[in-house]
PyMOL commands that place a pseudoatom at each C-alpha (Angstrom):
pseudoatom trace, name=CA, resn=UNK, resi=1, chain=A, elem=C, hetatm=0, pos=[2.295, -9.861, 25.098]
pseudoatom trace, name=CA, resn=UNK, resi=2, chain=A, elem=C, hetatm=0, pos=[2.207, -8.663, 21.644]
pseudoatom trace, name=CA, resn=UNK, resi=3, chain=A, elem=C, hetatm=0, pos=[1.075, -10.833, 18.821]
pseudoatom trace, name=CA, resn=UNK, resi=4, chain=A, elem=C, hetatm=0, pos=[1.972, -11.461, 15.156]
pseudoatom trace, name=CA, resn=UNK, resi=5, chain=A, elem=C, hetatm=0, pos=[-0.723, -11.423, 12.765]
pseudoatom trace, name=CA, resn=UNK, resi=6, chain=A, elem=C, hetatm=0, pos=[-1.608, -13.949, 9.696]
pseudoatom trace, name=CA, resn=UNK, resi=7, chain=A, elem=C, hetatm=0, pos=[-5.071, -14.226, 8.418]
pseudoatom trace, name=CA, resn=UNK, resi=8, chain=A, elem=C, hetatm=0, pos=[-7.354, -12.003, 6.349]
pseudoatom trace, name=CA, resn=UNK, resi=9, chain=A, elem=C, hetatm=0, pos=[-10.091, -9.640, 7.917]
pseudoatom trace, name=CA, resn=UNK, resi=10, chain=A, elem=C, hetatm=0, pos=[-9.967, -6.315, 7.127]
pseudoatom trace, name=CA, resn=UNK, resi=11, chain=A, elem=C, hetatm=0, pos=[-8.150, -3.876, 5.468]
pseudoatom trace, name=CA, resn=UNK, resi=12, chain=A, elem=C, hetatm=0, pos=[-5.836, -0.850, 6.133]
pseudoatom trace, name=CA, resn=UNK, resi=13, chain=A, elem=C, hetatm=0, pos=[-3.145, 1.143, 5.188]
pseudoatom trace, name=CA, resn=UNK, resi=14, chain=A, elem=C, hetatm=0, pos=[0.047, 0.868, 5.866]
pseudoatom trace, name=CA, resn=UNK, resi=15, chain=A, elem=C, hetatm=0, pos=[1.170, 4.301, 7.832]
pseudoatom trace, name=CA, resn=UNK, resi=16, chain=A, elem=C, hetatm=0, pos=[4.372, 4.401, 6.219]
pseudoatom trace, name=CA, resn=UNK, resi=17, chain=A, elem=C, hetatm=0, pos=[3.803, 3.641, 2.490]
pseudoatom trace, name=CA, resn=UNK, resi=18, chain=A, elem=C, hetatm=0, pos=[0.098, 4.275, 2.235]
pseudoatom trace, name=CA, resn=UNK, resi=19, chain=A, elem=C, hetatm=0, pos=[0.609, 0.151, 0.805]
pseudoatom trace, name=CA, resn=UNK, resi=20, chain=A, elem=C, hetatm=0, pos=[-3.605, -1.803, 1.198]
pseudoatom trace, name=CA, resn=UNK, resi=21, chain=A, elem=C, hetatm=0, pos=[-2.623, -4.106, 3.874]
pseudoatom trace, name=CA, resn=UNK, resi=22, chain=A, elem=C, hetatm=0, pos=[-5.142, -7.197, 5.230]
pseudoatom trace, name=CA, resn=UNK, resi=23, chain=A, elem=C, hetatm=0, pos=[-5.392, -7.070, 8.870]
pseudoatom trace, name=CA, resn=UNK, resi=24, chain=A, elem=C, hetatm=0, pos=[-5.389, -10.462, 10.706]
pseudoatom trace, name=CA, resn=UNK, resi=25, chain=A, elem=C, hetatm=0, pos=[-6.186, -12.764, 13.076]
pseudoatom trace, name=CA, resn=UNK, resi=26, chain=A, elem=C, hetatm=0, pos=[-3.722, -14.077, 15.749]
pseudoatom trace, name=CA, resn=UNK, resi=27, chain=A, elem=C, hetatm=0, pos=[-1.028, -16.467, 15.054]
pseudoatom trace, name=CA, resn=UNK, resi=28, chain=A, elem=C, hetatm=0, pos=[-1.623, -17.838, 18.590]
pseudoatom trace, name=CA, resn=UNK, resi=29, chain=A, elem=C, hetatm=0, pos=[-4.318, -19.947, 17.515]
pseudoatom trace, name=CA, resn=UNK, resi=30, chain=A, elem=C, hetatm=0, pos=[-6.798, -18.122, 19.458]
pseudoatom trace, name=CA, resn=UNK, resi=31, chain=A, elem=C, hetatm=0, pos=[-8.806, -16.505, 16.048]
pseudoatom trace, name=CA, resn=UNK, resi=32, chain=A, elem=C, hetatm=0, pos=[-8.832, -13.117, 17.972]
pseudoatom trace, name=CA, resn=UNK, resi=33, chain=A, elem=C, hetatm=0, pos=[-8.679, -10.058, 15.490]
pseudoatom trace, name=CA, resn=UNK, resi=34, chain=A, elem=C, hetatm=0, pos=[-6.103, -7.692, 16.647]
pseudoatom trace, name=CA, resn=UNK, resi=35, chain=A, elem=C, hetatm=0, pos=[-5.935, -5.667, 19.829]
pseudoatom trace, name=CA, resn=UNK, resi=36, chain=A, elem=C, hetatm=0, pos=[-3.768, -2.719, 20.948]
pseudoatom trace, name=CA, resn=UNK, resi=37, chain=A, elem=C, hetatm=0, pos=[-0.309, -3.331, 20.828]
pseudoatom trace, name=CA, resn=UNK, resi=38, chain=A, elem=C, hetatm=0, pos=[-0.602, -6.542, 18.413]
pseudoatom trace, name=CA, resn=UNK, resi=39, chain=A, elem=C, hetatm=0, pos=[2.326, -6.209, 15.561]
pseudoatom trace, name=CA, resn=UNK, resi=40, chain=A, elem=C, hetatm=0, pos=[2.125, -6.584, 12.143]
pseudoatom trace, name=CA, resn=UNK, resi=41, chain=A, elem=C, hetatm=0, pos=[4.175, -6.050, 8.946]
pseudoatom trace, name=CA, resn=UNK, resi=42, chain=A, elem=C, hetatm=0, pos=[3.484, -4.710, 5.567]
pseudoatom trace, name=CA, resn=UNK, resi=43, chain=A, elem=C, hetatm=0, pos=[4.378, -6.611, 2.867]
pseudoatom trace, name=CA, resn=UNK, resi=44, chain=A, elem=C, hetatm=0, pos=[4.969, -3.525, 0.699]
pseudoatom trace, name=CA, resn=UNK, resi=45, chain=A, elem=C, hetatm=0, pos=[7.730, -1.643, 2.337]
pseudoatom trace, name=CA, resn=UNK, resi=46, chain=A, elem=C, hetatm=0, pos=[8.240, -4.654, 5.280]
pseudoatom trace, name=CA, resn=UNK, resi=47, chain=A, elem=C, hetatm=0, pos=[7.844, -2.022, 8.235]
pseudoatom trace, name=CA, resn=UNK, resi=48, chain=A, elem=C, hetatm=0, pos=[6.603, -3.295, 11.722]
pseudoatom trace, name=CA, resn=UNK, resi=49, chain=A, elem=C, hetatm=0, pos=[3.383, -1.739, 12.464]
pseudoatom trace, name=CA, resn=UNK, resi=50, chain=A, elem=C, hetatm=0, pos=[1.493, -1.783, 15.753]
pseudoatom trace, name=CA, resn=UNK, resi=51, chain=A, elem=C, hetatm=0, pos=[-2.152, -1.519, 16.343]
pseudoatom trace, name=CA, resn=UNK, resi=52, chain=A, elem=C, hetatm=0, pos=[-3.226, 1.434, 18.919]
pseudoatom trace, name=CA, resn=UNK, resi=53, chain=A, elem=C, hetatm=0, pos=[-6.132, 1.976, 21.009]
pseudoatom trace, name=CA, resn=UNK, resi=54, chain=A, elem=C, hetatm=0, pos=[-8.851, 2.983, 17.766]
pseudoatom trace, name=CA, resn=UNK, resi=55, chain=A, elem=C, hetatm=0, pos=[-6.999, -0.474, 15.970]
pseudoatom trace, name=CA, resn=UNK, resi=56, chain=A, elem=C, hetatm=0, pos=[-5.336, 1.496, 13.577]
pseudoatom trace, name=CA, resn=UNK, resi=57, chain=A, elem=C, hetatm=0, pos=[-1.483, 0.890, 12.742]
pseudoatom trace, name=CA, resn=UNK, resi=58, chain=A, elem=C, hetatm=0, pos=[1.635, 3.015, 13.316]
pseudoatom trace, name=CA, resn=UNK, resi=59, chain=A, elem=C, hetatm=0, pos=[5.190, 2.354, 13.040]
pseudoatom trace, name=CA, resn=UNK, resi=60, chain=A, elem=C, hetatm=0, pos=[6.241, 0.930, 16.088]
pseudoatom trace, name=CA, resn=UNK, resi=61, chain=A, elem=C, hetatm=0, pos=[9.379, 2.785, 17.282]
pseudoatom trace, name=CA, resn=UNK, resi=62, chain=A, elem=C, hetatm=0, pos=[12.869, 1.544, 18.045]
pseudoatom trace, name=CA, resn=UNK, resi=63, chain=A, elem=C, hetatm=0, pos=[12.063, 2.269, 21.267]
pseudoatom trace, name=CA, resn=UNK, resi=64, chain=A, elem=C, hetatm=0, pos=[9.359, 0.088, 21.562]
pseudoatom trace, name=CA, resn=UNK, resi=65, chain=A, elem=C, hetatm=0, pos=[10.973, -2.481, 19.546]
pseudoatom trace, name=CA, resn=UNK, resi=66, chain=A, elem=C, hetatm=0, pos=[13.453, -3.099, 21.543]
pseudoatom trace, name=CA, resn=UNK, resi=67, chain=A, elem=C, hetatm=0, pos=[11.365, -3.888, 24.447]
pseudoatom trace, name=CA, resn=UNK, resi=68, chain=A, elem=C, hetatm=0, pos=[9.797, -6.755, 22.851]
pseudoatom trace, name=CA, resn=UNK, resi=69, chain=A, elem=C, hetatm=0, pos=[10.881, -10.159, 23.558]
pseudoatom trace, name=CA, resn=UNK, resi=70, chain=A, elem=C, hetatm=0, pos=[14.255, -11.134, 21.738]
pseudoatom trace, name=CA, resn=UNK, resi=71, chain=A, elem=C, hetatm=0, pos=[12.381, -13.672, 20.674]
pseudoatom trace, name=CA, resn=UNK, resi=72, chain=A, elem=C, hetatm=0, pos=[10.085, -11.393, 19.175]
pseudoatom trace, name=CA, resn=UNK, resi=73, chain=A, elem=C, hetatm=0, pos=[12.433, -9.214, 17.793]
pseudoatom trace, name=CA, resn=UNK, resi=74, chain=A, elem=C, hetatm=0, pos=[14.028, -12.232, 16.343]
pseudoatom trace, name=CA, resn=UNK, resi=75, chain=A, elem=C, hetatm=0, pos=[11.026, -13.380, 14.918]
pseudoatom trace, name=CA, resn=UNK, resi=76, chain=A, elem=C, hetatm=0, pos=[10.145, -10.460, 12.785]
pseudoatom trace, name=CA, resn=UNK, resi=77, chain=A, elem=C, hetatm=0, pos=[13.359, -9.927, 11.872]
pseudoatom trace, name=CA, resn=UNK, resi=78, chain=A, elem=C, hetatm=0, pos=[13.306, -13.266, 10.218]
pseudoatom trace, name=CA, resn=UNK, resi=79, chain=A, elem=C, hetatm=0, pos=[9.847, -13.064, 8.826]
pseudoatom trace, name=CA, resn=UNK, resi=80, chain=A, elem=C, hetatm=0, pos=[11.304, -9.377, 7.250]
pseudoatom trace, name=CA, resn=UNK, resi=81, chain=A, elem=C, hetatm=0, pos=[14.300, -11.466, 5.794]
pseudoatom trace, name=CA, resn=UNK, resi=82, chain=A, elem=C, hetatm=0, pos=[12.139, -14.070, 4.423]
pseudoatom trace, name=CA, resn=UNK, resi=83, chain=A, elem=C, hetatm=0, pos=[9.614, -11.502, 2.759]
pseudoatom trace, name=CA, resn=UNK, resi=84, chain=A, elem=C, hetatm=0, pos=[12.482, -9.304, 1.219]
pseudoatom trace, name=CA, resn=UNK, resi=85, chain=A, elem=C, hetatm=0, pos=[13.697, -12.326, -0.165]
pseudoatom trace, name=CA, resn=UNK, resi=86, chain=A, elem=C, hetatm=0, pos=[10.229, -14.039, -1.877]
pseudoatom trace, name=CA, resn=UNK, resi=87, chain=A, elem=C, hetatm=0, pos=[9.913, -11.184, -4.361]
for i in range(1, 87): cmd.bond("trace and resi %d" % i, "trace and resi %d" % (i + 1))
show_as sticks, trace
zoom trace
């Protein structure tokens, strides 16, 4: 199951926007850095990024979007809201 990321680790750039963004640890409580197939979002242009194999990100497709969880899908649909919104 895919996870969303929240705490400070690394750094990366953001596929789409070329944005610095800090890669994470779990939101599961578990402290594990990210994995294959882990989602996160850049704050810059709010895209959903997944991790691959080599832990880089890409933008995760539709496709695979909308096999998440609706949960999921809910979720970072909210969190996008909520970002667009704080600026």
């Amino acid at each position: 199951m895919s996870k969303l990321i929240s705490l400070d680790i690394d750094r990366k750039f953001c596929p789409c926007c070329n944005s610095f963004i800090a890669v994470n640890t779990a939101t599961d409580g578990s402290g594990s850095a990210p994995s294959a197939g882990d989602i996160s979002v850049c704050s810059v242009c709010y895209e959903i990024l997944e991790f691959n194999d080599q832990n880089s990100l890409r933008r995760l497709s539709n496709e695979k979007f909308m096999k998440l969880p609706e949960q999921t899908r809910i979720d970072l649909n909210n969190l996008i809201f909520i970002m667009r919104n704080a600026h």
